[in-house]
Residue frames as a rotation matrix with the C-alpha (Angstrom) as fourth column:
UNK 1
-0.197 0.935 -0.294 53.57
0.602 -0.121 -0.789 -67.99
-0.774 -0.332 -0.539 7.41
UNK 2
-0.762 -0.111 0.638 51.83
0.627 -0.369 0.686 -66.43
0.160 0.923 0.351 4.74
UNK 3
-0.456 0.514 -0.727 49.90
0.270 -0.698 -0.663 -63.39
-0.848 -0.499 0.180 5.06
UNK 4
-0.343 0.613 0.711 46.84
0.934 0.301 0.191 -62.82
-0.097 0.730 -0.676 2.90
UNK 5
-0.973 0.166 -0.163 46.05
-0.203 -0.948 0.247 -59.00
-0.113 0.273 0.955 1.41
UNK 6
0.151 0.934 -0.322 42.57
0.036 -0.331 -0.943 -57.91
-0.988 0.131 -0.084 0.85
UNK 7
-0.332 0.126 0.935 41.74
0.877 0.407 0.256 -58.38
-0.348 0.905 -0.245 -2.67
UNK 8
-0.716 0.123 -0.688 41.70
-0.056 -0.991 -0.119 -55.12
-0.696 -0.047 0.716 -4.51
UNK 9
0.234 0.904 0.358 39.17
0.397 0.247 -0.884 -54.19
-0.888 0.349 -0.301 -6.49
UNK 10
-0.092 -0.446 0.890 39.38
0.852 0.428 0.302 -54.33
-0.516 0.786 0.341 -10.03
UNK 11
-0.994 0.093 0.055 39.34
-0.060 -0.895 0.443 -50.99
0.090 0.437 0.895 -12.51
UNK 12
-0.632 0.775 -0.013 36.08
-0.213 -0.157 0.964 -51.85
0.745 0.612 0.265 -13.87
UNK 13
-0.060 0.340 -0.939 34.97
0.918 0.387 0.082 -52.76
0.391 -0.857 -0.335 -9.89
UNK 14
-0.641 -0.616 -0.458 36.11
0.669 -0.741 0.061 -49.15
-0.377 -0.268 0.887 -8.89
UNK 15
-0.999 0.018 0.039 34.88
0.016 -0.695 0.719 -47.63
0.041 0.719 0.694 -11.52
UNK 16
-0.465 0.883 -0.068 31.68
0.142 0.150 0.978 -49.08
0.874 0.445 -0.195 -11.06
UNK 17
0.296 0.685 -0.666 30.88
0.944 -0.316 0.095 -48.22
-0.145 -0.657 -0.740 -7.49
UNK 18
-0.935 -0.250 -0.251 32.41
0.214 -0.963 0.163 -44.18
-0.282 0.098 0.954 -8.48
UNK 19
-0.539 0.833 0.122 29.31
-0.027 -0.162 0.986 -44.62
0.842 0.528 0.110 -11.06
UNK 20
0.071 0.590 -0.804 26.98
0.880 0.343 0.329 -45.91
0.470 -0.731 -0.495 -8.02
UNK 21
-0.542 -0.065 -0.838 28.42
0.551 -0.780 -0.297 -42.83
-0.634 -0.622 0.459 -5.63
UNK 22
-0.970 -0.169 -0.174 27.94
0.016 -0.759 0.651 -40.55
-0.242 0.628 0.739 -8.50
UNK 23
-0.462 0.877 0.130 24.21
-0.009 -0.151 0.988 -41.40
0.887 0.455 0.078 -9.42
UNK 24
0.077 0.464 -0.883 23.28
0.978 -0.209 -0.025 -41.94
-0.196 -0.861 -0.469 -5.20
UNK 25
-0.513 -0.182 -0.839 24.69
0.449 -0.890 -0.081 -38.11
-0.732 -0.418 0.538 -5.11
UNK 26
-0.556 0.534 0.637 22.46
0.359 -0.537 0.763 -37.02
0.750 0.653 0.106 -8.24
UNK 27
0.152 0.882 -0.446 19.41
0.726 0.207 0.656 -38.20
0.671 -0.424 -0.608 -6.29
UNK 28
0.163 0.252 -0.954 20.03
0.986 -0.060 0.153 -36.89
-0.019 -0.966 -0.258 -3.09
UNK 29
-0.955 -0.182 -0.235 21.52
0.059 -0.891 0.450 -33.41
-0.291 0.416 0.862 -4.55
UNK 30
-0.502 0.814 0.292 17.69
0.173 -0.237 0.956 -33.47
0.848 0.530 -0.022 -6.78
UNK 31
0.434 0.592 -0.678 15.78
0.773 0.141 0.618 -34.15
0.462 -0.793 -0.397 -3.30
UNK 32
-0.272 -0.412 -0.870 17.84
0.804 -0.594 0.029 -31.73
-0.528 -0.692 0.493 -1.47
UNK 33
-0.948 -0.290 0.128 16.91
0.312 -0.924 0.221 -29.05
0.054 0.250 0.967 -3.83
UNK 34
0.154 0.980 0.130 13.01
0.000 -0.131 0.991 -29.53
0.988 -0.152 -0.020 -3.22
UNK 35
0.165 -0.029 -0.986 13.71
0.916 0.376 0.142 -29.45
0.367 -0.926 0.089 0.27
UNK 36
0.197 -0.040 0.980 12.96
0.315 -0.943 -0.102 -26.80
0.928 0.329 -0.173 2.27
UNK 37
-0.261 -0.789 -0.556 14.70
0.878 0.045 -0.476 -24.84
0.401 -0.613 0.681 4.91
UNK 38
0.487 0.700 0.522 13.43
0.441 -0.713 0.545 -22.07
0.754 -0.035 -0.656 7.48
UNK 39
-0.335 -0.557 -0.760 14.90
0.890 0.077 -0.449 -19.77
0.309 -0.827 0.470 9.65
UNK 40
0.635 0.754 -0.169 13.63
0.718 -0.496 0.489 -17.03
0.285 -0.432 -0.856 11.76
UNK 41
-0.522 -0.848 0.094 15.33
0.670 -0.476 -0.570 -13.40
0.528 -0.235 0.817 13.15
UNK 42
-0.699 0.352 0.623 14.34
-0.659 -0.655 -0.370 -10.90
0.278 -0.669 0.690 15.77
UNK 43
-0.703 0.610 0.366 12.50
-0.149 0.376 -0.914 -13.38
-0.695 -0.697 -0.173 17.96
UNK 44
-0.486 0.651 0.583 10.61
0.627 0.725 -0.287 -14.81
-0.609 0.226 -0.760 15.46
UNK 45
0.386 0.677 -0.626 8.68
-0.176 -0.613 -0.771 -11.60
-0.906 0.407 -0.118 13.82
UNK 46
0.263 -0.033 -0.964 10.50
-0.962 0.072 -0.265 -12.42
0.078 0.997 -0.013 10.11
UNK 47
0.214 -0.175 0.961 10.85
-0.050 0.981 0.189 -16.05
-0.976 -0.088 0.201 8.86
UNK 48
-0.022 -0.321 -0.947 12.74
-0.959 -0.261 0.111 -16.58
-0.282 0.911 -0.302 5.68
UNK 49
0.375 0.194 0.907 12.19
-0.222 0.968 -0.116 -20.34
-0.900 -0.158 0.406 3.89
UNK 50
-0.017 -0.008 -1.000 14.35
-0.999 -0.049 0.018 -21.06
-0.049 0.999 -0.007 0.77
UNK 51
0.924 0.377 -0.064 14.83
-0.375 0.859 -0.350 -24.41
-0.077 0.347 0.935 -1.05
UNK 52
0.354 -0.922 0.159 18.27
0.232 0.251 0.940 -26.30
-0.906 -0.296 0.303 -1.05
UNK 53
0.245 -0.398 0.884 18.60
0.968 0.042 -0.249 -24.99
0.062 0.916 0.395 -4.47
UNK 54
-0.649 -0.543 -0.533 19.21
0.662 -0.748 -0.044 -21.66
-0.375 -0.382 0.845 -2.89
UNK 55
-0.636 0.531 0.560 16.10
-0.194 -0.813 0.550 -19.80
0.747 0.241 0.620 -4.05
UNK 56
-0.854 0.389 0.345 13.68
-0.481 -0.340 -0.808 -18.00
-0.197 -0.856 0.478 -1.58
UNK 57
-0.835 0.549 0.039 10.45
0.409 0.571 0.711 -19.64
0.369 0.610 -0.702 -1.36
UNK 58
0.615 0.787 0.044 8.44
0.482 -0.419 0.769 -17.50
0.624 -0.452 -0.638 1.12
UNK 59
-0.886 -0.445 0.133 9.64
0.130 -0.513 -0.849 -14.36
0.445 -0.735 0.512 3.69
UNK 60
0.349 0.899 -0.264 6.72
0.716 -0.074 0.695 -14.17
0.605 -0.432 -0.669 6.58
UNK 61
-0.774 -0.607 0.179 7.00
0.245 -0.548 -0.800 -10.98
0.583 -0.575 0.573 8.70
UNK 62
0.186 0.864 -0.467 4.73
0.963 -0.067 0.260 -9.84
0.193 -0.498 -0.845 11.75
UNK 63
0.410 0.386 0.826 2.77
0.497 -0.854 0.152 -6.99
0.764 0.348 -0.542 11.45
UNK 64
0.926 -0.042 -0.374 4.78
0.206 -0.776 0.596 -5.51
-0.315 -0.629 -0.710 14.70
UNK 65
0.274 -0.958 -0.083 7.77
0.736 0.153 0.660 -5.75
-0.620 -0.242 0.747 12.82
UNK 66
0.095 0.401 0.911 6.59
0.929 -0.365 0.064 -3.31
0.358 0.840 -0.407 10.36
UNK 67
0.159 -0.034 -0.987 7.76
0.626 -0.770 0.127 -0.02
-0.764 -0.638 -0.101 11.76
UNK 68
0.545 0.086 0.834 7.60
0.791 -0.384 -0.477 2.79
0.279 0.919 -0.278 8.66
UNK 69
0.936 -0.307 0.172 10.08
-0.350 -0.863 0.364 4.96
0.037 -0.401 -0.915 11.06
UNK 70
-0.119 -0.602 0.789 12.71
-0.441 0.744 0.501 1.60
-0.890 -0.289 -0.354 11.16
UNK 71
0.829 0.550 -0.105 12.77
-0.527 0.702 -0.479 0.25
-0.190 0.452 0.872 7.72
UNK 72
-0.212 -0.954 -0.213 16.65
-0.759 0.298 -0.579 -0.37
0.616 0.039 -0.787 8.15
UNK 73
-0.425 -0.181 0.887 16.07
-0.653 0.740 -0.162 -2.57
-0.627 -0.647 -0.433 11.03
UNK 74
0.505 0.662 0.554 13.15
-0.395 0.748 -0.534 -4.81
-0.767 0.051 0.639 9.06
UNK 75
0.816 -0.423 -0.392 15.39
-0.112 0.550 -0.827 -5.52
0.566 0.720 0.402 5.92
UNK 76
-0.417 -0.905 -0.089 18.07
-0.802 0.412 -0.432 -6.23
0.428 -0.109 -0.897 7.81
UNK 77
-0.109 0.564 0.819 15.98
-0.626 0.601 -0.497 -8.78
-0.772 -0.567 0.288 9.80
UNK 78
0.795 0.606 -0.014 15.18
-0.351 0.441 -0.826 -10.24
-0.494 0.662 0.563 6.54
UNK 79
0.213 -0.785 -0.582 18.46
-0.783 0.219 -0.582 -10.29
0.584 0.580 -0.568 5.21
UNK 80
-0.366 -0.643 0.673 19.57
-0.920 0.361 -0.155 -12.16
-0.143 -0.676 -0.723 8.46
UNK 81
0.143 0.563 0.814 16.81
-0.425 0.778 -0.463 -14.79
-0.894 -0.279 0.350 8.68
UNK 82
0.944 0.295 -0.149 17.24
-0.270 0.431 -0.861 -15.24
-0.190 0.853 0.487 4.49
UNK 83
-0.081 -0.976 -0.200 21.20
-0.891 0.160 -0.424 -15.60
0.446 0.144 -0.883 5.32
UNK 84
-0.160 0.057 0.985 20.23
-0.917 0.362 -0.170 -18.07
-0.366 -0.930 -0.006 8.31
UNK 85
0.571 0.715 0.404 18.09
-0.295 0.638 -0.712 -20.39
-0.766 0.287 0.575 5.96
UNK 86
0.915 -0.183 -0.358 20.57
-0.284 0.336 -0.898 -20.40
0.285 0.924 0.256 3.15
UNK 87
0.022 -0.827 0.562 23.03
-0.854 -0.308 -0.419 -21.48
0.520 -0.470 -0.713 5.76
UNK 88
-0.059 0.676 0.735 21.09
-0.886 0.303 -0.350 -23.97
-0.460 -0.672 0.581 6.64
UNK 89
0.920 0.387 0.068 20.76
-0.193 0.596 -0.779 -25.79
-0.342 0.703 0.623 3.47
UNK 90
0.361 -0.754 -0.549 24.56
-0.504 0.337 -0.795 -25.73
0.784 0.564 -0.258 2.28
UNK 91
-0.340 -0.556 0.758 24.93
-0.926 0.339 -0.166 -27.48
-0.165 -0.759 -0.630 5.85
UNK 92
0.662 0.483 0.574 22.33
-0.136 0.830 -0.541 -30.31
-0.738 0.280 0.614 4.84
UNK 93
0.801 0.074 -0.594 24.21
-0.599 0.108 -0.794 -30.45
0.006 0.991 0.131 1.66
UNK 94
-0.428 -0.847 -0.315 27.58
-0.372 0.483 -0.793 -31.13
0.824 -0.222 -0.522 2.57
UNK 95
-0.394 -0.249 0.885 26.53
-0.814 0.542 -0.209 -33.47
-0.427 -0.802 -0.416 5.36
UNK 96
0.431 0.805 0.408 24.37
-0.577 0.594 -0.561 -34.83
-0.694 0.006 0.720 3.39
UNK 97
0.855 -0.211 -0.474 26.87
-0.466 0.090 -0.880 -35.45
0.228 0.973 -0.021 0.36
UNK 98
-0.542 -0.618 0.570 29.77
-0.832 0.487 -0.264 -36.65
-0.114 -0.617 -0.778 3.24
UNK 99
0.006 0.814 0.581 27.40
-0.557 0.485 -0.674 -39.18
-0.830 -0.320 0.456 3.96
UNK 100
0.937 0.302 0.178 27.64
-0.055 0.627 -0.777 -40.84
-0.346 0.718 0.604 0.40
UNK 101
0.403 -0.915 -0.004 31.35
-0.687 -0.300 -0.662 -39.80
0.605 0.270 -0.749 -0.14
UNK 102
0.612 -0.271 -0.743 32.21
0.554 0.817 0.159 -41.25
0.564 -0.509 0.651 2.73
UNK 103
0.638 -0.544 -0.545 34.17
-0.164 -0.788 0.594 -37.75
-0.752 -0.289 -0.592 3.67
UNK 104
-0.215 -0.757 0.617 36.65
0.970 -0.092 0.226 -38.48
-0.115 0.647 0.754 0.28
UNK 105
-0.539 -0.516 -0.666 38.21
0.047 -0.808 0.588 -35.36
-0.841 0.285 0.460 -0.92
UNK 106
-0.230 0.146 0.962 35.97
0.972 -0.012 0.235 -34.68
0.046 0.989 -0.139 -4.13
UNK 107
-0.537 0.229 -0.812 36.42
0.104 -0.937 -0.333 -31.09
-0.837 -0.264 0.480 -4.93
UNK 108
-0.650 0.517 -0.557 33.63
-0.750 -0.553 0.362 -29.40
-0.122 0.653 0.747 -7.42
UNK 109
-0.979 0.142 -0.145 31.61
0.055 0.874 0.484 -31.82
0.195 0.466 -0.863 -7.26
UNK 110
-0.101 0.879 0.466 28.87
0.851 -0.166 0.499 -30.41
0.516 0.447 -0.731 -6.17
């Protein structure tokens, strides 16, 4: 009996879907960085929104969170909600970059 292997794919086969992975993960890396990402802290009174490129795009606080006896509490609130959101996005990223990897091992890559 003869048993039949899967045909491997050739260098220049290989090489050409790496090229394919590599330009899907531009795109979706370019789209992910217009893409925005919002999280909230203290029950809603601060919302922080950045972009998947990791800059802030907009902090919204309500006016009861505004205490001029408590401004430790309101920047921390901000800090949280702008940690929350950029926490947010490097999860979309890497799921989103698994997703075209397939889960392969590619460190630095993005």
């Amino acid at each position: 009996m003869k048993v039949r292997l899967p045909k491997q794919p050739s260098q220049a086969e290989m090489l050409q879907q790496f090229q394919k992975m590599q330009d899907d993960m531009q795109t979706r890396q370019a789209e992910l960085n217009e893409t925005e990402f919002t999280a909230s802290a203290g029950g809603g009174v601060v919302k922080a929104t950045v972009y998947g490129s990791k800059t802030v795009k907009s902090i919204e606080i309500a006016k009861e969170a505004v205490d001029p006896d408590d401004v430790e509490m309101l920047s921390d609130l901000i800090c949280a909600a702008v940690n929350e959101a950029l926490s947010i996005a490097d999860k979309t990223v890497e799921e989103e970059m698994q997703k075209i990897t397939g889960n392969m091992n590619l460190p630095n890559i993005f």
